[in-house]
C-alpha positions in Angstrom: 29.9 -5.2 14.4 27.4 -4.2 16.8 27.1 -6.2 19.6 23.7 -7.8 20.8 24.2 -6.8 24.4 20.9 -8.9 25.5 23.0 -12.2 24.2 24.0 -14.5 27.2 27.7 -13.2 26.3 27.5 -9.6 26.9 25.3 -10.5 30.5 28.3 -12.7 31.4 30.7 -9.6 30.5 28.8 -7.9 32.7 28.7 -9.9 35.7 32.5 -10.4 35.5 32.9 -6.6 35.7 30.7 -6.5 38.7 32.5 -9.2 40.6 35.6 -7.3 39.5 34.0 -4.5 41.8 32.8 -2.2 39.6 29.4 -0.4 40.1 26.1 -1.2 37.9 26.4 3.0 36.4 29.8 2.1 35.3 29.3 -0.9 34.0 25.9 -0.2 32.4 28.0 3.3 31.1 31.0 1.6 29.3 28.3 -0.8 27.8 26.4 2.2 26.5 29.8 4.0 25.3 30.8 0.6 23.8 27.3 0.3 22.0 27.9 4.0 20.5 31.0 3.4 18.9 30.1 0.1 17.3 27.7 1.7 15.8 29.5 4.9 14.4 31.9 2.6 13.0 29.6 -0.3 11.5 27.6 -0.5 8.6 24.4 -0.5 9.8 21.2 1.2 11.2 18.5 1.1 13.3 15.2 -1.0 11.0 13.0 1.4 13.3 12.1 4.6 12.1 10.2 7.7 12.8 9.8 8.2 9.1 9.1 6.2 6.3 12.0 4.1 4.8 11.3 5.5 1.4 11.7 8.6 3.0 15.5 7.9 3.9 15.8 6.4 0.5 14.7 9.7 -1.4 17.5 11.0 -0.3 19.9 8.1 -1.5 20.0 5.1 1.7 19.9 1.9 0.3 19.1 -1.0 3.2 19.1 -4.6 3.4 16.9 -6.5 5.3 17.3 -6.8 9.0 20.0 -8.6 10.3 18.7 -12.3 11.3 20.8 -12.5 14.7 19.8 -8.9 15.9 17.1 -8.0 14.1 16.9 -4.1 15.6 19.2 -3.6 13.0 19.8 -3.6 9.1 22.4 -3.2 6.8 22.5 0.5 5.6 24.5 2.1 2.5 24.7 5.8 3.4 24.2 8.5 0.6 27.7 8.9 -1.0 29.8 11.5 0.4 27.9 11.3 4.0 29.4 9.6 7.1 28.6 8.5 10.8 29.5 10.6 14.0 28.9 9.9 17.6 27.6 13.1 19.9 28.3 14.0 23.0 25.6 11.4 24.8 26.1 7.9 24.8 22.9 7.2 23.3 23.4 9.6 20.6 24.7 9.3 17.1 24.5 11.2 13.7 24.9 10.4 9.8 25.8 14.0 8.3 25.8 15.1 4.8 29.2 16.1 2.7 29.0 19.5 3.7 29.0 18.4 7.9 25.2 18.8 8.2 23.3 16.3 10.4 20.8 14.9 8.4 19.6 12.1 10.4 19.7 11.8 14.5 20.0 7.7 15.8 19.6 6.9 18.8 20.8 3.6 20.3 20.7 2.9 24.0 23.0 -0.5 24.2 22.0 -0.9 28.3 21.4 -4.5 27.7 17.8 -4.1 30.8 16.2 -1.8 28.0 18.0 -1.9 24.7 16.0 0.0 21.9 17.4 2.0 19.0 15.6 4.4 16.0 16.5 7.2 14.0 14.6 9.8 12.2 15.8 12.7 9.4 16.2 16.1 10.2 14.0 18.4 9.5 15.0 22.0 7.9 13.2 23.4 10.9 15.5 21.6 13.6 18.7 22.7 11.1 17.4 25.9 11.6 16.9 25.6 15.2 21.0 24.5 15.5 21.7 27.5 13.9 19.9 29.9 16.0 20.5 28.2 19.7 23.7 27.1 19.1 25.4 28.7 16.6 25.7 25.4 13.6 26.9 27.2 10.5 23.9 27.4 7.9 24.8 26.2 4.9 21.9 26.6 2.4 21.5 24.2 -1.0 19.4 23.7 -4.2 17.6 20.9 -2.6 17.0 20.5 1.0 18.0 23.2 3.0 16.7 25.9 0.0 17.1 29.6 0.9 12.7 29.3 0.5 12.8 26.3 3.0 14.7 27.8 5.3 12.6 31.0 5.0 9.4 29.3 5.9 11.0 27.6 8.7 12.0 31.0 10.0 8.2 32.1 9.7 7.5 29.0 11.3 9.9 29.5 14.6 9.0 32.9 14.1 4.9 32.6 15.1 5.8 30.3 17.5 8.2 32.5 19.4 5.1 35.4 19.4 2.6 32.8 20.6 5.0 32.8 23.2 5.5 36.7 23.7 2.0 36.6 23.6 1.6 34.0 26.5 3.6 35.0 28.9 2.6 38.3 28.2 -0.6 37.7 29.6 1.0 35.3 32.5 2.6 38.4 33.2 6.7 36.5 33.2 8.9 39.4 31.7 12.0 37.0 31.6 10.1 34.5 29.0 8.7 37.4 27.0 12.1 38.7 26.9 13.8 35.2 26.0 11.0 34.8 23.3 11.4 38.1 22.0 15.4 37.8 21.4 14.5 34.5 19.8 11.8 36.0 16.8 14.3 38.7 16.4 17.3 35.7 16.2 14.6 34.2 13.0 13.9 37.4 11.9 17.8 38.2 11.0 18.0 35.1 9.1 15.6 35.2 7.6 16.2 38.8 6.2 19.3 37.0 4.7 17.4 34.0 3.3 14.3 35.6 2.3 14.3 35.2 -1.7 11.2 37.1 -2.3 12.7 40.2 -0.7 15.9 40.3 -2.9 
């Protein structure tokens, strides 16, 4: 269960920990770890999204309606096969396929002075992104990450990295067209291997 950390409960928590002498960052940080975990391990999900719900449900979520007593949350049925993991950052969280692809990024701050949570899917252009900055395995399908979506998203990343070249060309900043340069090439590469019209 998640808990509501703006109920008088979880404020009382809090002010025992201070008078136990603990500081507001560590205190407002254990909340913030606490609020990641319940999450990971609950069945539910932000009701706020960055896309629209049929959107998550094309791709098999089923939700309830918002939870009464917390109502920034709903009950959530994941697509079968795909599970919940926290990241790195507190505030963080992801629901990724069978195949260990993060599909959809939640974020839940639990600081009970500004608690907010959403999520939003993940585009083929941000998979793609992993990949190429830091190092994700691509694993290509029949239905979302396609070898053609994934070679447009590299056309994509590919004029954006020479608007940069371009840029900084004219700024006259060698280290950006360099970084820019490596980058297109980085798009390039895969998308030689992904390109379906060229095999």
């Amino acid at each position: 269960m998640i808990e509501n950390t703006n109920s008088t409960s979880a404020r009382a928590a809090l002010l025992l920990g201070a008078l136990a002498g603990l500081s507001a960052d560590q205190l407002i940080g254990a909340q913030e770890g606490r609020g990641q975990q319940q999450l990971v391990h609950s069945d539910r999900l932000p009701t706020q999204m960055d896309d629209d719900q049929a959107a998550f449900e094309a791709v098999g979520f089923r939700f309830g309606d918002p939870d009464p007593t917390d109502p920034m949350f709903m009950l959530a049925n994941l697509p079968t096969g795909w599970s919940r993991e926290a990241a790195d950052h507190d505030m963080w969280s992801y629901v990724i396929d069978e195949q260990g692809r993060r599909r959809v990024a939640v974020f839940y701050k639990a600081a009970f002075y500004d608690r907010s949570a959403f999520m939003r899917l993940i585009t083929v252009s941000s998979y793609l992104w992993d990949h190429v900055h830091d190092g994700t395995p691509l694993i290509t399908d029949d239905s979302w990450a396609t070898p053609a979506a994934i070679a447009e998203a590299c056309r994509s990343a590919m004029k954006n990295a020479q608007d940069q070249i371009d840029t900084w060309t004219t700024h006259d900043k060698p280290e950006y067209v360099t970084k820019y340069t490596a980058e297109r090439d980085q798009y390039a590469a895969v998308l030689a291997q992904h390109d379906i019209a060229q095999h």
